[in-house]
C-alpha positions in Angstrom: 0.0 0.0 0.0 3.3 2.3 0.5 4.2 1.7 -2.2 1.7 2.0 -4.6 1.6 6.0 -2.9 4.7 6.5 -3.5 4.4 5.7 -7.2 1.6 7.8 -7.1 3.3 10.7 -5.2 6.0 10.4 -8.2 3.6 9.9 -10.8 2.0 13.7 -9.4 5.8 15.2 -9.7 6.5 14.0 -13.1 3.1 15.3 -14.4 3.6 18.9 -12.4 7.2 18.8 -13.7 6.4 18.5 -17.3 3.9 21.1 -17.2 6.2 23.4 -16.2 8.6 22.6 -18.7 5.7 22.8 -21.4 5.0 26.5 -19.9 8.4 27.4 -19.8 8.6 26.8 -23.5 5.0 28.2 -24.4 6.2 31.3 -22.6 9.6 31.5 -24.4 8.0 30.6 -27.8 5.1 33.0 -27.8 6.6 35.6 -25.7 10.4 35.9 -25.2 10.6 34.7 -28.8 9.1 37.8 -30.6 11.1 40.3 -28.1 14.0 38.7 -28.3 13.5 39.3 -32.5 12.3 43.3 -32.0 15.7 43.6 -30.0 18.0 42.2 -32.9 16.1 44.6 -34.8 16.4 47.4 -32.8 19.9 46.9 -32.5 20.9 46.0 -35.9 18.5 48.9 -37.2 20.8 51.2 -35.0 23.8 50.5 -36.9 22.7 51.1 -40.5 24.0 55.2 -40.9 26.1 53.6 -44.3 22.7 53.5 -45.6 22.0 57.0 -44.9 22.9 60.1 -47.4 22.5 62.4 -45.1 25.2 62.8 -42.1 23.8 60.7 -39.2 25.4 61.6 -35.7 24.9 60.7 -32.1 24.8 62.5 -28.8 27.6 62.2 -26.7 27.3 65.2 -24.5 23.6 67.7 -24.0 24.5 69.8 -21.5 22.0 72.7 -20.3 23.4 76.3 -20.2 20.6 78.1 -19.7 17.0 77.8 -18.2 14.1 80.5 -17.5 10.7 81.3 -17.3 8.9 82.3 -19.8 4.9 83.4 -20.7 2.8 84.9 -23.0 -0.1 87.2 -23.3 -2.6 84.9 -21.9 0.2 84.0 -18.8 0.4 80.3 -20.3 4.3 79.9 -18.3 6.9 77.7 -20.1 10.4 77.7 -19.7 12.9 77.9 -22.1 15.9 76.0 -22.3 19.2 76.0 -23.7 21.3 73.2 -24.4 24.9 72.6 -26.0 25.3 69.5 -27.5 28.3 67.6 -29.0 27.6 65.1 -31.5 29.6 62.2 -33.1 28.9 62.0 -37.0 28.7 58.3 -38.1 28.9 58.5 -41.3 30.6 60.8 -43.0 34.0 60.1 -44.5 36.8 62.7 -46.2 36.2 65.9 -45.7 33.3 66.1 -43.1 34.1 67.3 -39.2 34.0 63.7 -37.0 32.4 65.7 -34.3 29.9 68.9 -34.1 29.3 71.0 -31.3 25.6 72.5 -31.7 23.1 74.4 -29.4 19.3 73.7 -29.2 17.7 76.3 -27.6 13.5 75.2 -27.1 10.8 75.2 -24.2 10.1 72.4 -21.2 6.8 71.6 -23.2 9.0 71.3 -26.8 5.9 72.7 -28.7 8.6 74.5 -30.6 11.4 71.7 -30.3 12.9 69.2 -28.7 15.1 68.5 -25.5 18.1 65.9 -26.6 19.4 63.5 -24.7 22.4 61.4 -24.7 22.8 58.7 -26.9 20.1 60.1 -29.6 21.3 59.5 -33.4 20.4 62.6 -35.2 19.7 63.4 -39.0 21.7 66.7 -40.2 21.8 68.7 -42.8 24.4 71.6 -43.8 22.9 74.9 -44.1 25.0 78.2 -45.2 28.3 76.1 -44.4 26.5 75.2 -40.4 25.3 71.6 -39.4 21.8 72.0 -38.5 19.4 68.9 -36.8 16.8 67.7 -38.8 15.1 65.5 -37.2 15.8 62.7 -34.6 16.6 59.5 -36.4 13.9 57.5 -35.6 14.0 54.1 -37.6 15.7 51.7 -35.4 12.6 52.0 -33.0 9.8 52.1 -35.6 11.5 48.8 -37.1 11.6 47.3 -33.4 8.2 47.2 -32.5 7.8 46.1 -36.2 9.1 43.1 -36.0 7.3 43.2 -32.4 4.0 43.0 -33.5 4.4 40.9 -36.6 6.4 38.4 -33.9 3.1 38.5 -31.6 1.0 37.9 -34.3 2.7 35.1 -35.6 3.0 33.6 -32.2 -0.7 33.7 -31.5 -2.2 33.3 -34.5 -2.1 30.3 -36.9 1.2 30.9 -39.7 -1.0 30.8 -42.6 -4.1 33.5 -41.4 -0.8 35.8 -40.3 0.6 35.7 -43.4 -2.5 36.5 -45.5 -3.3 39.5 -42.9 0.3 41.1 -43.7 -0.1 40.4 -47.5 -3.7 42.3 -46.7 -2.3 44.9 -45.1 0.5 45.9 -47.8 -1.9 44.9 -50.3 -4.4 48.1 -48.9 -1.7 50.4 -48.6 -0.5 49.8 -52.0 -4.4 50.8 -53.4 -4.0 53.7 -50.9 -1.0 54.9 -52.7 -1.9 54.1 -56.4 -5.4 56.0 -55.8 -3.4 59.5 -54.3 -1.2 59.3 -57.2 -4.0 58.9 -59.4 -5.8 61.7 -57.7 -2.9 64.0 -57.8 -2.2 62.8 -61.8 -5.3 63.2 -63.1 -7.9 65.0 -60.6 -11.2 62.7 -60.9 -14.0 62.9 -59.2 -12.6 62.0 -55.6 -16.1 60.7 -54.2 -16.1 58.3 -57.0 -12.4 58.0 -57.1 -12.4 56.9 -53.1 -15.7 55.2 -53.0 -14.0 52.5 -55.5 -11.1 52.4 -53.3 -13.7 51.8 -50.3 -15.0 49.0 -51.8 -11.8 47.2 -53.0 -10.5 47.7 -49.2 -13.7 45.9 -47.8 -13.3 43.2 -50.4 -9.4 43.1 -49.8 -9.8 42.9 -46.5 -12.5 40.2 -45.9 -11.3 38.0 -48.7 -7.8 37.3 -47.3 -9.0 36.8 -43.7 -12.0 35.1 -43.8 -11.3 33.6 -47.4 -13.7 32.9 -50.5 -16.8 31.8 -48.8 -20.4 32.2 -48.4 -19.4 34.2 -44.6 -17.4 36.3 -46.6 -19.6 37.5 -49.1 -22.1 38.3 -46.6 -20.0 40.1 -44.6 -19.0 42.5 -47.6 -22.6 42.8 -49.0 -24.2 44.3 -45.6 -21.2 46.4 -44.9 -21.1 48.2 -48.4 -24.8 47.9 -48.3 -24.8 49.8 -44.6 -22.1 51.9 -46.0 -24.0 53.2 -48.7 -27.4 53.5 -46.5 -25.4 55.6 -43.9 -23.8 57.9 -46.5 -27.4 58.2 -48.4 -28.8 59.4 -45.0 -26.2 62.0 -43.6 -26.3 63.7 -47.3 -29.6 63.5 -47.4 -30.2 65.2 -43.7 -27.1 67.7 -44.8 -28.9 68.7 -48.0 -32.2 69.4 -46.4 -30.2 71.6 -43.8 -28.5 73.3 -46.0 -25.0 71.8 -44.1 -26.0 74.0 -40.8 -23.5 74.3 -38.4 -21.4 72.4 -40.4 -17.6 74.2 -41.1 -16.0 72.3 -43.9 -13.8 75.2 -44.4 -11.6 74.1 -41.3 -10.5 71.3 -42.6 -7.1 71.2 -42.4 -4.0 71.1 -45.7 -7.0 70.7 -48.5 -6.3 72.2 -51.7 -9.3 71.1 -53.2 -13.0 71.0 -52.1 -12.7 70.8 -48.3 -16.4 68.7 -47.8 -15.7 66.2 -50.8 -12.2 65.4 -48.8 -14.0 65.1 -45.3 -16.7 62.8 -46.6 -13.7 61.0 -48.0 -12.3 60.2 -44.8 -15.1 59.7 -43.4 -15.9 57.3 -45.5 -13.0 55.3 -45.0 -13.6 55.3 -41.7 -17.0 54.1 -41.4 -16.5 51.4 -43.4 -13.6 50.1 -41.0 -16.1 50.6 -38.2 -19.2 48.7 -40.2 -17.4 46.1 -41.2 -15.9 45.5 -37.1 -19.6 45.1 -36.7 -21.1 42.9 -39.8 -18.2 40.8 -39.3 -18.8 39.8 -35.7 -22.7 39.7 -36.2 -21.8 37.2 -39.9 -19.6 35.0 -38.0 -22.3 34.7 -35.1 -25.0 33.6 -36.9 -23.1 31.2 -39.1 -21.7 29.5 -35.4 -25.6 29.0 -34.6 -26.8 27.8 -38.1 -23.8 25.2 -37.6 -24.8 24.2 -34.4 -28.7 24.1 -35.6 -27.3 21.4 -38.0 -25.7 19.4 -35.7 -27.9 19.1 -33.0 -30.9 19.7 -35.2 -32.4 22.6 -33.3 -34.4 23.5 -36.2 -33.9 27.7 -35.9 -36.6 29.5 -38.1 -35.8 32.8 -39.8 -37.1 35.0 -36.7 -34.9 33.1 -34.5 -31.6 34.2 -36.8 -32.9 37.9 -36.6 -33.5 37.5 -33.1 -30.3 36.7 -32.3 -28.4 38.8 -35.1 -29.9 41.8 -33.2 -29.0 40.6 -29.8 -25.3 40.3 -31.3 -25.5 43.7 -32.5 -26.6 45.3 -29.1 -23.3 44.0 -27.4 -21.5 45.2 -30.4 -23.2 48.8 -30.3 -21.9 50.1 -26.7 -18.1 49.3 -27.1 -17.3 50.0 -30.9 -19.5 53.3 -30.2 -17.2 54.1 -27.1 -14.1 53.3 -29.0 -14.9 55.9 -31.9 -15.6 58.4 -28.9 -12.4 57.7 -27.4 -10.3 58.0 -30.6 -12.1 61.3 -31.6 -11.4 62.7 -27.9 -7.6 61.6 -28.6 -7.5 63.2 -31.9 -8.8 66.3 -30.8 -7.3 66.8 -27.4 -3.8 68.5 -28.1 -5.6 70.9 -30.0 -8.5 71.8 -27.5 -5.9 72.4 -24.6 -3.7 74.5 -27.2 -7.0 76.1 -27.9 -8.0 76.6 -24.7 -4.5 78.4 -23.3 -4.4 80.9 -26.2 -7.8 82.4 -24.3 -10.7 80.8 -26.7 -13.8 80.0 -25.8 -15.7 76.9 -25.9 -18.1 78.3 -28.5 -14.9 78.8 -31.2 -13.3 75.6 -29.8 -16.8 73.3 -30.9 -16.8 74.9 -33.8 -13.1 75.4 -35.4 -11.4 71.9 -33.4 -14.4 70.0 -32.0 -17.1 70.7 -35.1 -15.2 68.0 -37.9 -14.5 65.0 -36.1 -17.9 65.0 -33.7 -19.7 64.8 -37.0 -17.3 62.3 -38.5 -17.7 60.5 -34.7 -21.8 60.4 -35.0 -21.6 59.4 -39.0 -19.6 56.5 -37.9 -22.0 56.0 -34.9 -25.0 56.0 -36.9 -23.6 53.4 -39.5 -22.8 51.0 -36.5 -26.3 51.0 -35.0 -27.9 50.9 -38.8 -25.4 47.7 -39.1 -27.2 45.7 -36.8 -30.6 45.4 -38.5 -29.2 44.8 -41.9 -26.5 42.2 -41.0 -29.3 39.8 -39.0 -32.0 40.2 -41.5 -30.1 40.2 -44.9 -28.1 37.0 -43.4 -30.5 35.3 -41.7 -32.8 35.2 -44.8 -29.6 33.8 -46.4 -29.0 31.5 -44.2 -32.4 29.9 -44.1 -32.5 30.2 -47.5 -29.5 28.1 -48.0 -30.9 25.4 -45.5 -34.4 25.3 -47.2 -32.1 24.7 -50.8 -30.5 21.9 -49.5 -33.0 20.5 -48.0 -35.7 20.4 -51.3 -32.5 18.9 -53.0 -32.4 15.9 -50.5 
């Protein structure tokens, strides 16, 4: 009887022991793994000024010389700052000085600048025979966390789905780019122009991560269909109203009509937020019609729509809230840069708040319209399909 416990005991140990070892390695393969990576990258990133041809320098010494208060008319206090820096050029070879000595005079707040820091690699430029910094040199980080988050993805998600959501990815940015250059080329109607390019990003999209299949094209029929609904409404209302209260003319860098470009972007926008929706509402549906053919629960249509809308109602709150958020992000720098140059609340609303709340409640509006069409368009497909198949048999 002692014995047979003390296999038992050992038996317990060997079990415990290999599911540490088995956690050691998930946690090195899905998380040290893909740091490890970024960190190569960072470093190796760090050391590529031969590609550079522009002079590339680091830090070695930022030393302040001088600090004091400053403020302006609306007493808004800062303090200005003065800093002499030497810097070690990387890259250079002949002719060109090994090191600079250079002084950066900004503000604590660096609205105007920046405060260095030892260590930084600087771009430079040579202006009337003086180095000047350009800008901070800023690759070796954006290449890190790169390779971070493709690491993380890989490491989470199966090889094959990460590789087609990169290829998406590029595959949008490169329609991104060959519609501005078209736009800039040959000036076409940018509704049109972007509207396309709306459409191909959906189909893009959705076809390399869900694939060619019936969840797919559902998913991209209700989102351009909400797409197009939302967009038929707001001009519609904005028509009617003559664009009240509306200030297209602060739109910001525009060099052609300012409310064709807004409604371009806003565009774009929506139908990233639509589709977050149709796609979780699609993929919900199809779960239960897969489960209704396994264990035969026979759903009818008005159960689908039931439940397509009681998907949608979770989905409402957060994606709502998360447009909110990124709207109060965008806009907050330039409400408290607003607000310390002595405007009002009144100008703020309408010259930094006006653009992006209406962008914010366009978006809003497409999410809540998403709901109804996802569960009714699908569930009459899905019931549809079943009924097919089952006449055939």
């Amino acid at each position: 009887m002692i014995c047979h416990k003390k296999i038992g005991l050992k038996f317990i140990v060997l079990v415990d022991e290999k599911r540490k070892v088995m956690n050691i390695k998930w946690i090195f393969k899905k998380m040290l793994l893909p740091i490890i990576f970024a960190i190569v990258a960072f470093f190796l990133v760090s050391h590529d000024q031969f590609l550079y041809e522009a002079p590339v320098g680091k830090i070695t010494v930022a030393k302040t010389v001088s600090s004091h208060e400053v403020s302006d008319d609306f007493q808004n206090k800062d303090r200005q700052v003065t800093q002499e820096l030497s810097i070690k050029v990387l890259n250079t070879k002949g002719a060109e000085p090994g090191n600079l000595n250079l002084k950066n005079t900004t503000t604590l707040s660096q609205t105007t600048g920046k405060i260095y820091r030892v260590g930084q690699q600087v771009i430079l430029k040579k202006i009337s025979g003086n180095y000047q910094i350009v800008t901070l040199k800023r690759d070796a980080l954006i290449v890190g966390l790169l390779v971070l988050f493709i690491g993380f993805v890989i490491s989470f998600e199966r090889f094959r789905a990460s590789i087609f959501l990169f290829l998406s990815l590029v595959l949008n940015l490169l329609y991104f780019v060959i519609v501005i250059a078209l736009n800039v080329e040959f000036n076409p109607p940018v509704i049109l122009l972007f509207g396309i390019l709306s459409v191909i990003f959906a189909a893009s999209s959705l076809l390399f991560v869900l694939g060619p299949t019936k969840q797919m094209l559902y998913t991209f029929i209700t989102t351009v269909l909400t797409t197009a609904l939302t967009f038929s409404i707001v001009l519609f209302v904005l028509k009617m109203t003559g664009n009240s209260g509306i200030h297209f003319e602060y739109l910001d860098y525009v060099t052609q009509n300012p409310s064709e470009f807004f409604f371009v972007g806003t565009m774009i926008s929506v139908l990233g937020a639509i589709m977050d929706g149709t796609g979780d509402i699609v993929a919900g549906l199809f779960g239960m019609a897969r489960q209704n053919k396994l264990n035969k629960i026979n759903m009818v249509r008005k159960d689908y729509i039931k439940s397509g809308i009681s998907i949608g109602q979770e989905l409402i709150g957060t994606l709502t809230n998360v447009l909110f958020m990124i709207f109060m992000a965008e806009t907050l720098p330039m409400t408290l840069l607003l607000l310390r140059n002595g405007n009002s609340w009144s100008y703020i609303a309408t010259v930094g708040l006006n653009l992006g709340l209406l962008q914010t409640i366009i978006s809003a509006i497409g999410i809540v319209l998403a709901v109804p069409i996802t569960a009714v368009f699908t569930s009459f497909a899905l019931t549809r399909s079943h009924q097919g198949k089952e006449s055939s048999l």
